[in-house]
N, CA and C atoms as an extended XYZ file, in Angstrom:
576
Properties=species:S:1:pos:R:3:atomname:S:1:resname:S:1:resid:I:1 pbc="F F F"
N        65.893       10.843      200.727 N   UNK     1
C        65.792        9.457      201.171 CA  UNK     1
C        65.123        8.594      200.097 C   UNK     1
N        63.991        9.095      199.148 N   UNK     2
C        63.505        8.121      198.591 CA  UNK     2
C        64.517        7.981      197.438 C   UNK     2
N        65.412        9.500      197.448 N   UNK     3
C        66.011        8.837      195.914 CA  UNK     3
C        67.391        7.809      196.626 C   UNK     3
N        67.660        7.855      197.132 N   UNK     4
C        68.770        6.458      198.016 CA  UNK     4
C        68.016        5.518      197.918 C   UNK     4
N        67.030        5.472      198.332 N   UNK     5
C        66.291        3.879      198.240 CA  UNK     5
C        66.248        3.434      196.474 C   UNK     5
N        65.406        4.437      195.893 N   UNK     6
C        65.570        4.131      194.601 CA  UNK     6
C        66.858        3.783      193.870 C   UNK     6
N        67.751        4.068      194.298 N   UNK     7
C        68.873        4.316      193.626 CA  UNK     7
C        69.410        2.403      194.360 C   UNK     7
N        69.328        2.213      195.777 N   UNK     8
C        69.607        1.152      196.173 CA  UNK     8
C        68.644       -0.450      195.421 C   UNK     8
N        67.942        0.297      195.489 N   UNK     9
C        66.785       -0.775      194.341 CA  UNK     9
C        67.428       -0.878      193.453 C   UNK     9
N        67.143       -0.021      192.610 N   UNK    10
C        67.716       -0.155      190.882 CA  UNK    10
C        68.943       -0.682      190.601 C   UNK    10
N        69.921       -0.584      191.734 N   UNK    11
C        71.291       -0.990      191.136 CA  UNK    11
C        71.839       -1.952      191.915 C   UNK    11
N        70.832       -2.550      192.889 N   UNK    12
C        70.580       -3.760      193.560 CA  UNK    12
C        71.977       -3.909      194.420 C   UNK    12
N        71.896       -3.035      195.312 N   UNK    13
C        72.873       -2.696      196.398 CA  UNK    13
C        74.348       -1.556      195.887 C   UNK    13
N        74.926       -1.603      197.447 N   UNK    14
C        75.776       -0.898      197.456 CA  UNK    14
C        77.042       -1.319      196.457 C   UNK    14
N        77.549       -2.587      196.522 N   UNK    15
C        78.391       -2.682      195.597 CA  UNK    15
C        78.396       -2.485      193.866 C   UNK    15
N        77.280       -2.477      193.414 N   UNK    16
C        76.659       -2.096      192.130 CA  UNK    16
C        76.910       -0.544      192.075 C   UNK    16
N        76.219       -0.124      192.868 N   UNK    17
C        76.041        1.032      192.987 CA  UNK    17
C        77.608        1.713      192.792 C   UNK    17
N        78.250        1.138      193.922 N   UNK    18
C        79.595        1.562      193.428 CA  UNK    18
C        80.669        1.295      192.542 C   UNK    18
N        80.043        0.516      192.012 N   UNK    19
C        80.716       -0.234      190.395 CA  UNK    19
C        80.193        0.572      189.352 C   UNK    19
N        78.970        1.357      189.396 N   UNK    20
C        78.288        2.033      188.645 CA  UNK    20
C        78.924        2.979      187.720 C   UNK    20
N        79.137        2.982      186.726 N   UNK    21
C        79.916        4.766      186.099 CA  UNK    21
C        78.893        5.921      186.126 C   UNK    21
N        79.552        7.041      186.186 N   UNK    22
C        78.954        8.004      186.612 CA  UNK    22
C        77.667        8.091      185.229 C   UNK    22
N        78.356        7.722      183.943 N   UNK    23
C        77.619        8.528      182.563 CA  UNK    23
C        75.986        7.828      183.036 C   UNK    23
N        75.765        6.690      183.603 N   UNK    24
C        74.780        5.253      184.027 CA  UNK    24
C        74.398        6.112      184.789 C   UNK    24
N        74.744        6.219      186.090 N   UNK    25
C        74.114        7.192      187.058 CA  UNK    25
C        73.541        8.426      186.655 C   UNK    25
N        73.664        9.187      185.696 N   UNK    26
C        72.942       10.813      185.475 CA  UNK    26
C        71.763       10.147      184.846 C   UNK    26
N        71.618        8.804      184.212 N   UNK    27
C        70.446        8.697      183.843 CA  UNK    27
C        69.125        8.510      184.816 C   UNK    27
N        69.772        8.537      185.465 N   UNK    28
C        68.514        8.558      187.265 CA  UNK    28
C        67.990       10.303      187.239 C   UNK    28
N        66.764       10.360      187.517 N   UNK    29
C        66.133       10.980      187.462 CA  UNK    29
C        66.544       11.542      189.132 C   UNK    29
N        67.189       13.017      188.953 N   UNK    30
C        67.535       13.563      190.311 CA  UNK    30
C        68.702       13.929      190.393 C   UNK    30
N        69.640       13.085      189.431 N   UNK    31
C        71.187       13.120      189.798 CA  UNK    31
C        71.439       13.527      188.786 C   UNK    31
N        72.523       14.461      189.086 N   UNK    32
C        73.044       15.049      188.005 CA  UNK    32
C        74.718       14.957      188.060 C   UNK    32
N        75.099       15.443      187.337 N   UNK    33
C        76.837       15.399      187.398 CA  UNK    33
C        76.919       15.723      189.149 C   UNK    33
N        77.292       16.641      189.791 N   UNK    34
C        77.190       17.202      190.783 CA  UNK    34
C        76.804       15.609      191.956 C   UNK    34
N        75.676       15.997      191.492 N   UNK    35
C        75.287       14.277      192.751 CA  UNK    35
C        76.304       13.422      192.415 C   UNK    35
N        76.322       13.056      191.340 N   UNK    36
C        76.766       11.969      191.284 CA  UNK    36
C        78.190       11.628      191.843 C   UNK    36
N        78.855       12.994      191.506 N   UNK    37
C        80.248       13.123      191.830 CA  UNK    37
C        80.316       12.764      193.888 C   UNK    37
N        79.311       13.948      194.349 N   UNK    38
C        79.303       13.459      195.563 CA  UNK    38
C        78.626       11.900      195.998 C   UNK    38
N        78.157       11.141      195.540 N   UNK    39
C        77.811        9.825      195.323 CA  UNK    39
C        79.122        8.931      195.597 C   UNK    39
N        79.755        9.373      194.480 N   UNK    40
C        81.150        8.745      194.218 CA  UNK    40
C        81.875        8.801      195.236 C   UNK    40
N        81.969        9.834      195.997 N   UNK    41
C        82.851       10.766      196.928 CA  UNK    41
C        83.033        9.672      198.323 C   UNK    41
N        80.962        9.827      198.467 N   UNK    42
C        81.099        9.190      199.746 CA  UNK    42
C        81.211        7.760      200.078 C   UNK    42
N        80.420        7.328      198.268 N   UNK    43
C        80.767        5.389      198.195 CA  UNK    43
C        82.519        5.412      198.862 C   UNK    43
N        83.462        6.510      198.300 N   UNK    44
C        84.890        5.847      198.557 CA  UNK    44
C        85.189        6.091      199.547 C   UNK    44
N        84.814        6.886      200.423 N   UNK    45
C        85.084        7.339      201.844 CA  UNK    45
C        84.560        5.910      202.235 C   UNK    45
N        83.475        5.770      202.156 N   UNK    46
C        82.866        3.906      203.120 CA  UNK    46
C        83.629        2.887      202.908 C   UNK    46
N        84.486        3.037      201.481 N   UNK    47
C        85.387        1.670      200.999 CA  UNK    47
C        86.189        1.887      201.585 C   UNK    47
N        87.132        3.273      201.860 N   UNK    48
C        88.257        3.236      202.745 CA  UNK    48
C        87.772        3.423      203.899 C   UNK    48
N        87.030        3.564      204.391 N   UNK    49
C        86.517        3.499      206.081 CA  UNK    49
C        86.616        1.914      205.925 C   UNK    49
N        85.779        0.944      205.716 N   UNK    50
C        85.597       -0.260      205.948 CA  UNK    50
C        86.841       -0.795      205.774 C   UNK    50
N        87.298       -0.562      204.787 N   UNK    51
C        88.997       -1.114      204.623 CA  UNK    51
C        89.847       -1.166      205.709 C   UNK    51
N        90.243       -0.061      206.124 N   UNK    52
C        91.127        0.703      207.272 CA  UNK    52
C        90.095       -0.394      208.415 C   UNK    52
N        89.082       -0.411      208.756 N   UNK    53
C        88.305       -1.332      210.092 CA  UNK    53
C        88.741       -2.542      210.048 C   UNK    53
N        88.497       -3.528      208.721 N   UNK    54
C        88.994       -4.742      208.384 CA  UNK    54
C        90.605       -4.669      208.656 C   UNK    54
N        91.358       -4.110      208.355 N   UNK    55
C        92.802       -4.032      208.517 CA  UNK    55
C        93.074       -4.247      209.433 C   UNK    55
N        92.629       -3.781      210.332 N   UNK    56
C        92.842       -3.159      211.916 CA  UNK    56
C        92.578       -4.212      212.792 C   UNK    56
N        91.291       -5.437      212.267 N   UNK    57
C        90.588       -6.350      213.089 CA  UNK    57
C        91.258       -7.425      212.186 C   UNK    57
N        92.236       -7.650      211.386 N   UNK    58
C        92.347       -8.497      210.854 CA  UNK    58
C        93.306       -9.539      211.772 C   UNK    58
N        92.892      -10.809      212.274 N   UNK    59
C        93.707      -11.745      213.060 CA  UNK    59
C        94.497      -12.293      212.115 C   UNK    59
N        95.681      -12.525      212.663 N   UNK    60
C        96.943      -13.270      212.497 CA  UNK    60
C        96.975      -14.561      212.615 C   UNK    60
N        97.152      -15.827      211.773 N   UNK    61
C        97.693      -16.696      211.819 CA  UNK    61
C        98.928      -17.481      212.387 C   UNK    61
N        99.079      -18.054      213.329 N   UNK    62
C       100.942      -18.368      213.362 CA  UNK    62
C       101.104      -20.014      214.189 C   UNK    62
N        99.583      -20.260      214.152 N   UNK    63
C        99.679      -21.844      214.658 CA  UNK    63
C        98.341      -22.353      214.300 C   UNK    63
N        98.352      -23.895      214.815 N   UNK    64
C        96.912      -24.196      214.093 CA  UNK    64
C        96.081      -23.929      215.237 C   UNK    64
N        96.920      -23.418      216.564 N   UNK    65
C        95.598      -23.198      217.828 CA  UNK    65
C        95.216      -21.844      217.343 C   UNK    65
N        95.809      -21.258      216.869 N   UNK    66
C        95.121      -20.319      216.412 CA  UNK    66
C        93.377      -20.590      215.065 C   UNK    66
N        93.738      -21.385      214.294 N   UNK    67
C        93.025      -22.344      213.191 CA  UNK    67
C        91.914      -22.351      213.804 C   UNK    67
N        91.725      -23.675      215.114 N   UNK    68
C        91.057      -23.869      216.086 CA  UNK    68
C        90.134      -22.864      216.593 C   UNK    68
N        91.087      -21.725      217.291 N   UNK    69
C        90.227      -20.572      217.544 CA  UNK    69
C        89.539      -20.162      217.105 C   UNK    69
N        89.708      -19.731      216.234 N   UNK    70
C        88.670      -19.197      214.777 CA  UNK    70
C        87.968      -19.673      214.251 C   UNK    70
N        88.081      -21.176      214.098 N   UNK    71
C        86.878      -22.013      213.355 CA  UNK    71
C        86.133      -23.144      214.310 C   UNK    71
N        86.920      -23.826      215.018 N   UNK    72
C        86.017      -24.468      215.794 CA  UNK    72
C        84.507      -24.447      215.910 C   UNK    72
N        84.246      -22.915      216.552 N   UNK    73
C        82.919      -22.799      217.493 CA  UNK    73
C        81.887      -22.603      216.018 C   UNK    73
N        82.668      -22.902      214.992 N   UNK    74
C        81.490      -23.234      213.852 CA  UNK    74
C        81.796      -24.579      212.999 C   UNK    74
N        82.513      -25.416      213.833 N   UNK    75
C        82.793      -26.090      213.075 CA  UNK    75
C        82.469      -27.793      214.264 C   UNK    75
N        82.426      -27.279      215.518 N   UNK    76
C        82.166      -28.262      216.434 CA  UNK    76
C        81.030      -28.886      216.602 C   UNK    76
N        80.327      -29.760      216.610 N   UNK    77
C        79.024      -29.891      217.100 CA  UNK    77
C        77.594      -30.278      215.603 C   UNK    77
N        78.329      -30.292      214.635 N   UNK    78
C        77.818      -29.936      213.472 CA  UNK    78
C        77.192      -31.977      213.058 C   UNK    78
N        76.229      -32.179      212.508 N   UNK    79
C        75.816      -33.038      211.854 CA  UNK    79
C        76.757      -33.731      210.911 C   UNK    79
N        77.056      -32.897      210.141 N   UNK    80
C        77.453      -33.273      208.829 CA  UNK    80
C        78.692      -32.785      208.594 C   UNK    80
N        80.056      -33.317      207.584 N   UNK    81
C        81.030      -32.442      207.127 CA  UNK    81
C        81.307      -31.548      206.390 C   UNK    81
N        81.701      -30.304      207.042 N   UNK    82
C        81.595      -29.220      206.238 CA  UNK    82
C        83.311      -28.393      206.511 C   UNK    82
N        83.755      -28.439      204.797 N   UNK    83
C        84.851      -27.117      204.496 CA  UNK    83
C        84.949      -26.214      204.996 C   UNK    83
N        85.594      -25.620      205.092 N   UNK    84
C        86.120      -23.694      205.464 CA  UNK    84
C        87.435      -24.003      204.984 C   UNK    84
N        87.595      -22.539      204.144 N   UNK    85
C        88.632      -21.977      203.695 CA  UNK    85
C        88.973      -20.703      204.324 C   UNK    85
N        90.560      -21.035      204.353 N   UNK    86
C        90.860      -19.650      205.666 CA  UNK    86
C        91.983      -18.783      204.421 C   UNK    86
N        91.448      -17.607      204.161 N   UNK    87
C        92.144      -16.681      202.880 CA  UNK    87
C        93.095      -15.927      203.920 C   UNK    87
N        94.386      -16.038      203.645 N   UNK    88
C        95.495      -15.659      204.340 CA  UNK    88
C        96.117      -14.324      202.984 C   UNK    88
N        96.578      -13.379      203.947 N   UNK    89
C        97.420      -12.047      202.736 CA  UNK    89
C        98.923      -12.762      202.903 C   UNK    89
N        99.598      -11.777      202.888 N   UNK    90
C       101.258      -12.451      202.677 CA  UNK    90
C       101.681      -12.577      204.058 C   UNK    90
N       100.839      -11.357      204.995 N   UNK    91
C       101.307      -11.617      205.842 CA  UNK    91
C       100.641      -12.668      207.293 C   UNK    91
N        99.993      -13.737      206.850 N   UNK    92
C        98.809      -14.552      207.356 CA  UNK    92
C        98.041      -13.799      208.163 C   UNK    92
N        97.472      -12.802      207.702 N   UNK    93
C        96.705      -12.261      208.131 CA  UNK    93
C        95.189      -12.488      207.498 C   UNK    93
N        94.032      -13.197      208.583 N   UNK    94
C        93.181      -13.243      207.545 CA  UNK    94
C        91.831      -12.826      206.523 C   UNK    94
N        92.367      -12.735      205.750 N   UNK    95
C        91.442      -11.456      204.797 CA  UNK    95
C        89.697      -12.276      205.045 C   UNK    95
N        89.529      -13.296      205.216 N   UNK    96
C        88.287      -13.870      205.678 CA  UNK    96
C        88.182      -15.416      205.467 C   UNK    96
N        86.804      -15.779      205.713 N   UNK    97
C        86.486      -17.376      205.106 CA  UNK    97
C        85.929      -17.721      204.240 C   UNK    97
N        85.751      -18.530      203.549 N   UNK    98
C        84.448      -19.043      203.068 CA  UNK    98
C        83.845      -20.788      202.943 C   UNK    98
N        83.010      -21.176      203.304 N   UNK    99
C        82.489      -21.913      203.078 CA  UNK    99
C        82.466      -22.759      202.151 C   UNK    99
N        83.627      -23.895      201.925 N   UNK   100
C        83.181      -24.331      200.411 CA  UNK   100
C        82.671      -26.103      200.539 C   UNK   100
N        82.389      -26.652      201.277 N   UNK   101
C        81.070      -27.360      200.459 CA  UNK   101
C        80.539      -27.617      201.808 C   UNK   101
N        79.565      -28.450      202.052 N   UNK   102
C        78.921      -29.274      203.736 CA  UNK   102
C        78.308      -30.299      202.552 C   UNK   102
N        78.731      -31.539      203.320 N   UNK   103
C        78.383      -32.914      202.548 CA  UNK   103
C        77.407      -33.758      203.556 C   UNK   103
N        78.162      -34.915      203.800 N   UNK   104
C        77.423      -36.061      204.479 CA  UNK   104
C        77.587      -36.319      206.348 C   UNK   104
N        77.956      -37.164      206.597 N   UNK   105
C        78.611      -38.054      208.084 CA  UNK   105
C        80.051      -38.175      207.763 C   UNK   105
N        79.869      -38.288      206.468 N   UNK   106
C        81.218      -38.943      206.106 CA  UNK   106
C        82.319      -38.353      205.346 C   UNK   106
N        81.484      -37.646      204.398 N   UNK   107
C        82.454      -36.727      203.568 CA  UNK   107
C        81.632      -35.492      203.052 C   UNK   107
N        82.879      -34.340      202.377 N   UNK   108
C        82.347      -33.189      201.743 CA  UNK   108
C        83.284      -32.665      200.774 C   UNK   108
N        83.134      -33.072      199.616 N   UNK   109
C        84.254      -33.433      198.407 CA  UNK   109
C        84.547      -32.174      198.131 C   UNK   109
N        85.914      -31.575      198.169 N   UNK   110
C        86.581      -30.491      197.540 CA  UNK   110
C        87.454      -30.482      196.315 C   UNK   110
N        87.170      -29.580      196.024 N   UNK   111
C        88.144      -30.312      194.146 CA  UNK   111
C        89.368      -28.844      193.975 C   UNK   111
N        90.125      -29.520      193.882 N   UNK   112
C        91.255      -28.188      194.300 CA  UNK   112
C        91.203      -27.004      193.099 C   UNK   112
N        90.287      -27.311      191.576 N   UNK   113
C        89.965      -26.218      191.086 CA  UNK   113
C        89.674      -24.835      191.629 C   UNK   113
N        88.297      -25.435      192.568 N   UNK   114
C        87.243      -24.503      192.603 CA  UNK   114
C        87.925      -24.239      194.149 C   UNK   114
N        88.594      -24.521      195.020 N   UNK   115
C        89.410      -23.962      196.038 CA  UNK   115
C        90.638      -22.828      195.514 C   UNK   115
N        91.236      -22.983      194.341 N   UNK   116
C        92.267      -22.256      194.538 CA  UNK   116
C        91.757      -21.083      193.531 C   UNK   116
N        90.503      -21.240      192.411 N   UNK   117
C        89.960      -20.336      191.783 CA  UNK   117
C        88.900      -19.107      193.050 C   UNK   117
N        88.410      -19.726      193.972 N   UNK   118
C        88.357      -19.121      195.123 CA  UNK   118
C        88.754      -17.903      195.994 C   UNK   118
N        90.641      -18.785      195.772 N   UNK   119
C        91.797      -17.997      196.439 CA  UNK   119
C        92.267      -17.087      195.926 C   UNK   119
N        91.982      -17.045      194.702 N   UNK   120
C        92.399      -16.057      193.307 CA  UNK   120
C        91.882      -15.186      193.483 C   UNK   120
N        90.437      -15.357      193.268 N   UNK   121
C        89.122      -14.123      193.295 CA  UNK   121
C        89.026      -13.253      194.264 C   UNK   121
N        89.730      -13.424      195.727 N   UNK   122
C        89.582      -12.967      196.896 CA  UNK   122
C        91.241      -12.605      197.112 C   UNK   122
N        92.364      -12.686      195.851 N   UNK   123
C        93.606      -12.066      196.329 CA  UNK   123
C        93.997      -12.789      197.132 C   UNK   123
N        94.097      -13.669      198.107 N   UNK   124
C        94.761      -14.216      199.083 CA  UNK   124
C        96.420      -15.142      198.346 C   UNK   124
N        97.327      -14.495      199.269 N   UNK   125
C        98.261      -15.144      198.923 CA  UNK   125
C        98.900      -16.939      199.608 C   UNK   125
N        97.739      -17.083      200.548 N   UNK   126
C        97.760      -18.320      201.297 CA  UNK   126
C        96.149      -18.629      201.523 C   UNK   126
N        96.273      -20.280      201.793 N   UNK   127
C        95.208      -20.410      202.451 CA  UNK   127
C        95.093      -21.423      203.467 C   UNK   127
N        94.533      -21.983      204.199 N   UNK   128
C        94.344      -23.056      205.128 CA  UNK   128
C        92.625      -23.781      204.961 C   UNK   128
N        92.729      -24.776      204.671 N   UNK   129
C        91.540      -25.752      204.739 CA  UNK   129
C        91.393      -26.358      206.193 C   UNK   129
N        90.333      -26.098      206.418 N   UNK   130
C        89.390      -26.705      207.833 CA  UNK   130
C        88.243      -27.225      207.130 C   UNK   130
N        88.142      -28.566      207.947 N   UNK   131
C        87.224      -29.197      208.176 CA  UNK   131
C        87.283      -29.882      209.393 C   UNK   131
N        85.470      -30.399      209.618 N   UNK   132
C        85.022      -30.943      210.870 CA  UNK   132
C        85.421      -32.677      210.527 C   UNK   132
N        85.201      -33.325      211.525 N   UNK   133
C        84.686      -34.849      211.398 CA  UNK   133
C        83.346      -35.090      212.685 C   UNK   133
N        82.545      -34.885      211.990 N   UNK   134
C        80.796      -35.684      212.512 CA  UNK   134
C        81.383      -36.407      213.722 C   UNK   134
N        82.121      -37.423      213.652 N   UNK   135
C        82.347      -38.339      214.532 CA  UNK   135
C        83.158      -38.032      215.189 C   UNK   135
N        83.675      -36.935      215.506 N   UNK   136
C        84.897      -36.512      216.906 CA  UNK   136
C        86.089      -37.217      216.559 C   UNK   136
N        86.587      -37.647      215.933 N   UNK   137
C        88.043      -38.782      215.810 CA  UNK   137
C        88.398      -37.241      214.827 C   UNK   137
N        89.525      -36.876      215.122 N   UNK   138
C        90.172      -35.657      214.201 CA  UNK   138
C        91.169      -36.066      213.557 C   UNK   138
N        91.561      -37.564      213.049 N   UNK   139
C        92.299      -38.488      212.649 CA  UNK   139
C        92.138      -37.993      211.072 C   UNK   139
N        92.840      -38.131      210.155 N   UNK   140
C        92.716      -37.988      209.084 CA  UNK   140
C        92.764      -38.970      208.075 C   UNK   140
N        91.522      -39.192      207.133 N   UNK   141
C        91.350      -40.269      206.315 CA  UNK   141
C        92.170      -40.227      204.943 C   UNK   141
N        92.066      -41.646      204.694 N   UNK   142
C        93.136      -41.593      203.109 CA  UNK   142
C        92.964      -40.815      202.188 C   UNK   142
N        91.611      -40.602      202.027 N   UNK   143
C        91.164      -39.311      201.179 CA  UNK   143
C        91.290      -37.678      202.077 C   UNK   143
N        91.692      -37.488      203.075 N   UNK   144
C        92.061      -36.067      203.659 CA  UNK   144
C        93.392      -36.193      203.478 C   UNK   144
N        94.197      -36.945      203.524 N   UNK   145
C        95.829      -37.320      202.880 CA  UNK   145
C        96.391      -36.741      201.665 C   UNK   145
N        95.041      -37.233      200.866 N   UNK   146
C        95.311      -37.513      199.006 CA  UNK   146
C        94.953      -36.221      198.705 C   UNK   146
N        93.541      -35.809      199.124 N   UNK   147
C        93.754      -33.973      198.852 CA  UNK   147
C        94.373      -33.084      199.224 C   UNK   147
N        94.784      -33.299      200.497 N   UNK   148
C        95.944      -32.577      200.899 CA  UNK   148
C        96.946      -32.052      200.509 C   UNK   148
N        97.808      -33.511      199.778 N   UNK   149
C        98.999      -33.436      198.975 CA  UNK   149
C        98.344      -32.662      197.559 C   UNK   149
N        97.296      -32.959      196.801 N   UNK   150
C        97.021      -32.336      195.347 CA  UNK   150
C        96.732      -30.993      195.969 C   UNK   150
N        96.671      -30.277      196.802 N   UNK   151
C        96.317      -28.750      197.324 CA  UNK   151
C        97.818      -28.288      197.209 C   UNK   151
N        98.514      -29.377      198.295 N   UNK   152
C        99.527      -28.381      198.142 CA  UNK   152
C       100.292      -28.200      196.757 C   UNK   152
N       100.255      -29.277      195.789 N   UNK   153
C       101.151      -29.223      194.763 CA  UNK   153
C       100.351      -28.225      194.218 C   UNK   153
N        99.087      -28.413      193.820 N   UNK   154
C        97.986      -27.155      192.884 CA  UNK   154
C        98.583      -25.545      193.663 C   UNK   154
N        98.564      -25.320      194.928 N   UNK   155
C        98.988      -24.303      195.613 CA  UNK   155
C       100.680      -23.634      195.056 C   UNK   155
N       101.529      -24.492      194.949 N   UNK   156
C       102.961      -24.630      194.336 CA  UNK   156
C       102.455      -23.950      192.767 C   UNK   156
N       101.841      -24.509      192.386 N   UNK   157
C       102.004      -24.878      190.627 CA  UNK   157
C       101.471      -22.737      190.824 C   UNK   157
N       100.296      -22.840      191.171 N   UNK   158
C        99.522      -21.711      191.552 CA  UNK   158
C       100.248      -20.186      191.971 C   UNK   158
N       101.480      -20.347      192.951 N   UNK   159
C       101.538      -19.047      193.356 CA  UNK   159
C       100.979      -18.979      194.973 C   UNK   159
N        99.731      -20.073      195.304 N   UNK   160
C        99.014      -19.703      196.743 CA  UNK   160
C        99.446      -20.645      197.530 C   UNK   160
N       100.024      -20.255      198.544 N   UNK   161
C       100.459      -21.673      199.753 CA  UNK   161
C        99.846      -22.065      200.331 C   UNK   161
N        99.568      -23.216      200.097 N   UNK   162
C        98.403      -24.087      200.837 CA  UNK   162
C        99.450      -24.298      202.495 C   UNK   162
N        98.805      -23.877      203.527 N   UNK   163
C        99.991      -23.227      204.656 CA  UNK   163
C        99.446      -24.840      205.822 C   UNK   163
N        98.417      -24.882      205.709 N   UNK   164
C        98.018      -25.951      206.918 CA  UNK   164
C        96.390      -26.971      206.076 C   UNK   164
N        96.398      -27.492      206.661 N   UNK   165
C        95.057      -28.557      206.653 CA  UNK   165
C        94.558      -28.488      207.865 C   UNK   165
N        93.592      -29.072      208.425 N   UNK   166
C        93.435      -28.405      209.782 CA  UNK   166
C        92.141      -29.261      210.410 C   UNK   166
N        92.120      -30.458      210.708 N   UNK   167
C        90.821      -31.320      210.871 CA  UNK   167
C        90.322      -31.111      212.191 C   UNK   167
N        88.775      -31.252      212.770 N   UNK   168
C        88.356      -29.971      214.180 CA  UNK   168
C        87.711      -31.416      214.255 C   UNK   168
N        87.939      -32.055      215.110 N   UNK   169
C        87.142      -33.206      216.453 CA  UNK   169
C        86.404      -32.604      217.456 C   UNK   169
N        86.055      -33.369      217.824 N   UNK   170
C        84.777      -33.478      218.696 CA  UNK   170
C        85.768      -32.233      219.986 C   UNK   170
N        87.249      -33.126      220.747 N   UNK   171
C        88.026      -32.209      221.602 CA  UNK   171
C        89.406      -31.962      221.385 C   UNK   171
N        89.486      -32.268      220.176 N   UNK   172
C        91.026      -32.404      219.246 CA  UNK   172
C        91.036      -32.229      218.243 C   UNK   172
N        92.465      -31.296      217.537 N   UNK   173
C        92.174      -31.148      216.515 CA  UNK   173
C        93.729      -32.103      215.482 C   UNK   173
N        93.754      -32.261      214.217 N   UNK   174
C        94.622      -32.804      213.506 CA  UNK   174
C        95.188      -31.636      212.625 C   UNK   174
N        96.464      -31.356      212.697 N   UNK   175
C        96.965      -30.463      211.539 CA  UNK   175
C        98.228      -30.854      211.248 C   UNK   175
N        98.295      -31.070      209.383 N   UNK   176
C        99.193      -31.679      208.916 CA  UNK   176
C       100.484      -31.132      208.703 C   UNK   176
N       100.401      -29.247      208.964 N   UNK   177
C       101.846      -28.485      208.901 CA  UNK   177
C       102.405      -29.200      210.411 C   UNK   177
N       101.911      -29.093      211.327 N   UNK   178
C       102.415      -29.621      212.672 CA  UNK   178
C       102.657      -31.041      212.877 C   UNK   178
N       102.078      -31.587      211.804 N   UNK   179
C       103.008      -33.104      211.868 CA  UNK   179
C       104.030      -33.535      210.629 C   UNK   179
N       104.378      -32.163      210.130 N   UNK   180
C       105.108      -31.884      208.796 CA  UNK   180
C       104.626      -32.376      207.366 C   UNK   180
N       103.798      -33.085      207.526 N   UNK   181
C       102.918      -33.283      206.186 CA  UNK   181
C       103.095      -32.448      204.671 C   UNK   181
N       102.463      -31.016      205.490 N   UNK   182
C       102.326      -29.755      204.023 CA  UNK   182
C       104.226      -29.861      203.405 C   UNK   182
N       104.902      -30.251      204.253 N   UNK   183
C       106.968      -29.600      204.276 CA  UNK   183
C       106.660      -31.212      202.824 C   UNK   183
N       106.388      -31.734      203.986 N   UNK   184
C       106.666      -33.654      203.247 CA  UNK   184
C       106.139      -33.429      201.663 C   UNK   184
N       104.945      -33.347      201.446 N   UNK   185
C       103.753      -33.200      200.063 CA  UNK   185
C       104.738      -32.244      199.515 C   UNK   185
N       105.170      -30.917      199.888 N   UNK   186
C       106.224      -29.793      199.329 CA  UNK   186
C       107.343      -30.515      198.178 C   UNK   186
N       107.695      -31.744      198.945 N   UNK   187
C       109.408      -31.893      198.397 CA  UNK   187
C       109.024      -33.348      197.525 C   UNK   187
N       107.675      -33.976      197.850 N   UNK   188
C       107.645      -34.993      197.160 CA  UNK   188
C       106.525      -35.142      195.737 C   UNK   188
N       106.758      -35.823      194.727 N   UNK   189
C       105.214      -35.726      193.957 CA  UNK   189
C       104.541      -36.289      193.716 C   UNK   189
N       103.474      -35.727      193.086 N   UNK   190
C       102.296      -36.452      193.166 CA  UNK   190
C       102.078      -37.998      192.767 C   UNK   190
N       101.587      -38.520      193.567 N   UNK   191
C       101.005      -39.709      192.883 CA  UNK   191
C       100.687      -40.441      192.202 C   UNK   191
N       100.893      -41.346      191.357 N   UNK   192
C       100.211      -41.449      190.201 CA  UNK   192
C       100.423      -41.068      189.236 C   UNK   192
């Protein structure tokens, strides 16, 4: 036990740890080829255990009530406006979220760089943007319009389908695949 702890210290968690090469690891005092190999053994047994769990629990995408479902009850009730990114595989299934900015009352500026460099890093072959509006109106502003359309073209140019937009009101929500928007931005270009 103390050499797990040590070993969890020094290489400052499990994912280190399992990024670790073995030649790095024998320099630990305790482990030797032998450990280490079983080290290795059982880090990959946990990656494919956890894998195979995530797979299994992974929800499906196929409307924006679905969107809703999933993000709402963190996205309702909130002060301020805040992003979520929904990382979709090929088969909208979703590999997870993340959080990308919480701003003001009014806004929470996304820059389609650092969204689709995001989408990259995490493999997702789709994604869906959610956000709240502070003020319950799930109406979408000229600037939720204008990024919209540069997502989806950046998404096009990219390889990643920007699949929905997805705005969460107070008891309503706005989504621009369901009022054909993402089809519309698809066939037309950019601005400017």
């Amino acid at each position: 036990m103390d050499l797990a702890r040590a070993l969890l210290r020094d290489w400052e968690g499990l994912a280190s740890l399992e990024a670790a090469e073995p030649a790095a690891l024998t320099e630990t005092k305790g482990l030797g080829p032998a450990k280490v190999a079983q080290l290795k053994a059982a880090l990959e047994l946990g990656r494919r255990l956890l894998a195979a769990v995530e797979a299994e629990a992974r929800p499906r995408i196929t409307s924006s009530r679905d969107v809703v479902e999933l993000m709402a009850p963190r996205l309702r009730g909130l002060q301020v406006e805040r992003c979520e990114l929904i990382l979709l595989n090929g088969g909208n299934e979703v590999l997870g979220s993340r959080m990308l900015t919480e701003g003001s009352l009014t806004e929470s500026p996304v820059y389609p760089r650092d969204l689709m460099q995001l989408a990259n890093r995490h493999h997702a072959a789709a994604v869906i943007l959610v956000h709240n509006h502070p003020s319950g109106n799930a109406q979408p502003s000229a600037s939720d319009r204008a990024l919209t359309q540069e997502l989806v073209l950046a998404g096009e140019l990219l390889r990643i389908r920007m699949l929905d937009h997805v705005i969460v009101g107070r008891r309503d929500h706005f989504s621009f695949a369901d009022r054909g928007l993402i089809e519309e931005y698809r066939r037309r270009p950019a601005a400017g």
